[in-house]
N, C-alpha and C positions, 0 to 999 in steps of 0.2 A: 633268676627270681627278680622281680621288681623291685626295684629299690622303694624302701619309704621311709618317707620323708614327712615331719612335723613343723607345722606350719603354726605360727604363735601369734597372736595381737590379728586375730581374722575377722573383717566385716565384710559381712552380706555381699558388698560389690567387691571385695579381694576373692572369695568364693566363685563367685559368677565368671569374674575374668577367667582365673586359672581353670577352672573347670572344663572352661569352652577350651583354652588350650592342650586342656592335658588328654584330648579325644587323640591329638597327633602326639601325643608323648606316651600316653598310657602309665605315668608313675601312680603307685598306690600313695594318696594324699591324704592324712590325717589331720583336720583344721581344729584348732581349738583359739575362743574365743579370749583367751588371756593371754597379759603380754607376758614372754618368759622371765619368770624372778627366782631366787633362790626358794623357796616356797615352794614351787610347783616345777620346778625343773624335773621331778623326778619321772614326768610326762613324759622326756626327751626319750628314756631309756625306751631300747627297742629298736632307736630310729636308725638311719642313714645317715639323715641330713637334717639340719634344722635352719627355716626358713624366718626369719624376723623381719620387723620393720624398725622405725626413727625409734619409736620410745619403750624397745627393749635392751635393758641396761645390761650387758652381759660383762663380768667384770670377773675377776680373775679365778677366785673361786669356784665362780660357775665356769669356766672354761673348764679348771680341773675337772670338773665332776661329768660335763660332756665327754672328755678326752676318754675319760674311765670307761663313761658308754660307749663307747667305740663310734661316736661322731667323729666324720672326718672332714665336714665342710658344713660353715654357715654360710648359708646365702639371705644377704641382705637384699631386698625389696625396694631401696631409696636409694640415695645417693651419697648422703654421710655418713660418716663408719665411726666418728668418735664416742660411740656410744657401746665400744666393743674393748679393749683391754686385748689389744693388737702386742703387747709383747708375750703376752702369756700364752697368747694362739702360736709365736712363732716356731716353727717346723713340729705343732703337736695339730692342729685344725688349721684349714684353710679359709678365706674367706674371702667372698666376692661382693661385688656390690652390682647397681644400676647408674652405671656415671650420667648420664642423658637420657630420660624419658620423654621430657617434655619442654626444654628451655623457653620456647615461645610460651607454654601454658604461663609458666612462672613470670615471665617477662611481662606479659598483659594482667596477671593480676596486680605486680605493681603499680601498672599504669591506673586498672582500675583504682588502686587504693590513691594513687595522685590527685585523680579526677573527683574523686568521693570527696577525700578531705577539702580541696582546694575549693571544689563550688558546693561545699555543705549538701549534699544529695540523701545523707544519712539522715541528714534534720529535717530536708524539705520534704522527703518521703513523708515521716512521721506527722509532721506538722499539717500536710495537706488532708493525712486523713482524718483527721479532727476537724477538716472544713478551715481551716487554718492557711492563708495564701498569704500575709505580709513576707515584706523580703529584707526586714529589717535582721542585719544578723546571716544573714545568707552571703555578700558580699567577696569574692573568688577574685583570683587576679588571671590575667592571659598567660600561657605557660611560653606562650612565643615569645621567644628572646631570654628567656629568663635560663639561669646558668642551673645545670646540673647535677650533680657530683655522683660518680658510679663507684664503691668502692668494691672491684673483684669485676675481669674482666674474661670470664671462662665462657662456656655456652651462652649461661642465663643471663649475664653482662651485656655480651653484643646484641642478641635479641633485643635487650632492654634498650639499649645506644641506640641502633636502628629504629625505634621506635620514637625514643624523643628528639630525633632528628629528623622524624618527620614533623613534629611542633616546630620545628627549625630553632631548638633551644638550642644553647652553647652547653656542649656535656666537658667536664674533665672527670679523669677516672685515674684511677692508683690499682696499680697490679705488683706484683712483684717479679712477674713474667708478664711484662708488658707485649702485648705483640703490636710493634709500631707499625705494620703493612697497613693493618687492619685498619687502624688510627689515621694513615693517611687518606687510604680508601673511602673510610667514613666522615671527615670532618670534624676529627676532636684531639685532643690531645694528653698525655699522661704528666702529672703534677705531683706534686709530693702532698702528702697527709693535711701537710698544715695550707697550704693555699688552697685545696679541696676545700675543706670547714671552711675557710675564709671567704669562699668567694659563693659558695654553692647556695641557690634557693632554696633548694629540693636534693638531698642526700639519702639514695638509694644502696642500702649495704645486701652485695650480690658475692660475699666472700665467703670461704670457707671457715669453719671453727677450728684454730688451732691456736699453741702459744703465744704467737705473735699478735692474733686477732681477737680474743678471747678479751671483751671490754674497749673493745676499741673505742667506745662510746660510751663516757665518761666525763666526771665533773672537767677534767681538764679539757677535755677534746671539744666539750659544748660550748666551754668558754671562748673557744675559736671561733665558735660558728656566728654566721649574722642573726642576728634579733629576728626571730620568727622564722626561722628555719623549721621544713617539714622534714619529716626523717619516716624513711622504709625499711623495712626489715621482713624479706620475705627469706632472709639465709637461716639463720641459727638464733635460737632468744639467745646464749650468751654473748653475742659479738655487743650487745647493750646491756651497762650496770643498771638495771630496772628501776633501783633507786634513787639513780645520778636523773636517771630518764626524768622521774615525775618532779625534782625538783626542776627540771628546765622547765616544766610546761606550767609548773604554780608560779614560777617568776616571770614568763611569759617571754621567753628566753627563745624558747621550740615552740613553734607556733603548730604545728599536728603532728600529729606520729601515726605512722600505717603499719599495723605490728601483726601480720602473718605468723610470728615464732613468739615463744616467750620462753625464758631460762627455767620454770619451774613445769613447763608443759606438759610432762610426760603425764602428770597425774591428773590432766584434765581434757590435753586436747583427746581427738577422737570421740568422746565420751558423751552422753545425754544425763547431764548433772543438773538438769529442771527441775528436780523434787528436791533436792539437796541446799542445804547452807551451803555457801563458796566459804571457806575458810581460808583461802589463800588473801590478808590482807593487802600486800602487792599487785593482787591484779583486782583483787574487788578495786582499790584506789585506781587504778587504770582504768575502769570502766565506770566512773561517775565523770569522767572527762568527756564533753561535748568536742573536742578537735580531736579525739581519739576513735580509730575506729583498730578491731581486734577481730582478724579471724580465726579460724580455729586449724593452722596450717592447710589449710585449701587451695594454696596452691598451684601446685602438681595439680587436682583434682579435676581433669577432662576426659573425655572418652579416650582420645588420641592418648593420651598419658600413662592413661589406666592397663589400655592395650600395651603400649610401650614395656612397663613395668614387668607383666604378665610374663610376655615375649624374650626380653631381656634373663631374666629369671630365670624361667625355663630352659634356655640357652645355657646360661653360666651353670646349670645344674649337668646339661649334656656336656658338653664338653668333659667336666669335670668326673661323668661315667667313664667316660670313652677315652679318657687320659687324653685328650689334645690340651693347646696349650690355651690358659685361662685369661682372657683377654681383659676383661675385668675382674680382674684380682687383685687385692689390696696390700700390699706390701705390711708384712707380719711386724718389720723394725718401724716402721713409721706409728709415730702418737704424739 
């Protein structure tokens, strides 16, 4: 029989990919357009497998109540897993992930968000279509020469390295599995936390969410930083205390911030919230900021990426029919 498998948090283009995939898999796929919560979990029963993305919370209860259905593998669609209660799955669900879809996708949209902030492209849009061409207030500096700070130096890392070394900036990067080859090869070097913040123009956070990382951007850490420092976040919204955030940028402390993630996103990114009040006061205050620019996690979001994901996915699912061994699989003790 086919195995089937529920698929949770589905838009239109997660449909279209797998679809076209699943001509060469032939799984019976059940897509439903909400993300899985204790509420609607009872969807799951029936299933095989159940397929989630970033902003479904699955958290220990709900593992129980999967294990009960006789789910025996979540496959995750992204790349981060902290959104899963990884001890409660251990040896009752398996769970996979997507480690590398897209790392140059993710790499260039930083860069886009460098480029936007730095030379106001967000304001001179707006403003030229109002007939509006002053350039007072637009005012950008050259990125050449100027120092960069990468913290997290995985795929999306060196993508990112490679890139500002082609501005011929000076990058320093903080890893904790520093790989120095790569360092020599590239022309940058690994620095501890605090002369990163110290010296960095432009601080680019490309790490994962874990205890160690979780705020690393914070009232103390900004205090390091130079006066008008821009800050990226295309990892995770927790690795920045959102409220430590907005106080640097009212003192004028952080001079822009490119915020790809936010800590409270689950309940907004994805979403088309145009007819709605924003009642999240934290990010309506992030978005009356003129040096802020916010996406809505996009990303990953390219053709090549989307494929990748798809691809990926569908894999970690076969293998895991056909018992071979799970190549992206995420260690059940690890949180």
């Amino acid at each position: 029989m086919k195995p089937k498998i529920a698929f949770f948090d589905t838009k239109p283009y997660d449909k279209e990919s797998f679809d076209e995939l699943n001509k060469k898999y032939g799984y019976d796929i059940r897509y439903f357009k909400y993300h899985l919560t204790p509420d609607n979990i009872v969807l799951a029963q029936g299933f095989d497998i159940v397929v989630v993305f970033v902003n479904d919370m699955i958290t220990s209860p709900m593992i129980d109540i999967l294990a009960e259905y006789g789910i025996k593998l979540i496959a995750l669609r992204c790349s981060g897993y902290n959104n899963i209660d990884l001890k409660a799955a251990h040896q009752r669900i398996r769970i996979v992930r997507v480690p590398a879809y897209s790392p140059n996708a993710i790499a260039e949209h930083s860069v886009a968000l460098m480029l936007s902030l730095n030379r106001k492209i967000h304001r001179a849009y707006f403003r030229t279509r109002d007939s509006n061409f002053a350039l007072q207030g637009l005012l950008g500096f050259d990125m050449y020469r100027k120092t960069a700070g990468v913290i997290g130096t995985g795929k999306i890392g060196k993508a990112l390295i490679k890139i500002l070394k082609g501005f011929e900036m000076e990058v320093l990067a903080h890893d904790i599995f520093p790989d120095n080859d790569f360092a020599a090869k590239n022309g940058f070097k690994y620095v501890g936390l605090d002369e990163l913040f110290g010296r960095s123009d432009v601080i680019s956070l490309n790490c994962p969410l874990t205890k160690e990382t979780e705020y690393i951007i914070n009232r103390q850490t900004i205090g390091k930083m130079k006066k008008g420092v821009m800050i990226i976040n295309t990892g995770r919204g927790k690795l920045i205390n959102t409220a430590h955030l907005i106080e640097g940028l009212k003192s004028g402390k952080i001079g822009s911030a490119g915020l790809d993630v936010y800590e409270e996103e689950s309940r907004y990114f994805f979403e088309d919230l145009s007819d709605r009040v924003l009642t999240d006061d934290v990010l309506a205050r992030l978005l009356t900021f003129n040096n802020v620019i916010i996406t809505s996690h996009q990303g990953f979001f390219t053709k090549e990426a989307m494929y990748n994901i798809a691809e990926t996915t569908m894999e970690n699912i076969r293998s895991f029919l056909e018992g071979s061994e799970l190549k992206n699989e995420v260690c059940c003790m690890c949180s």
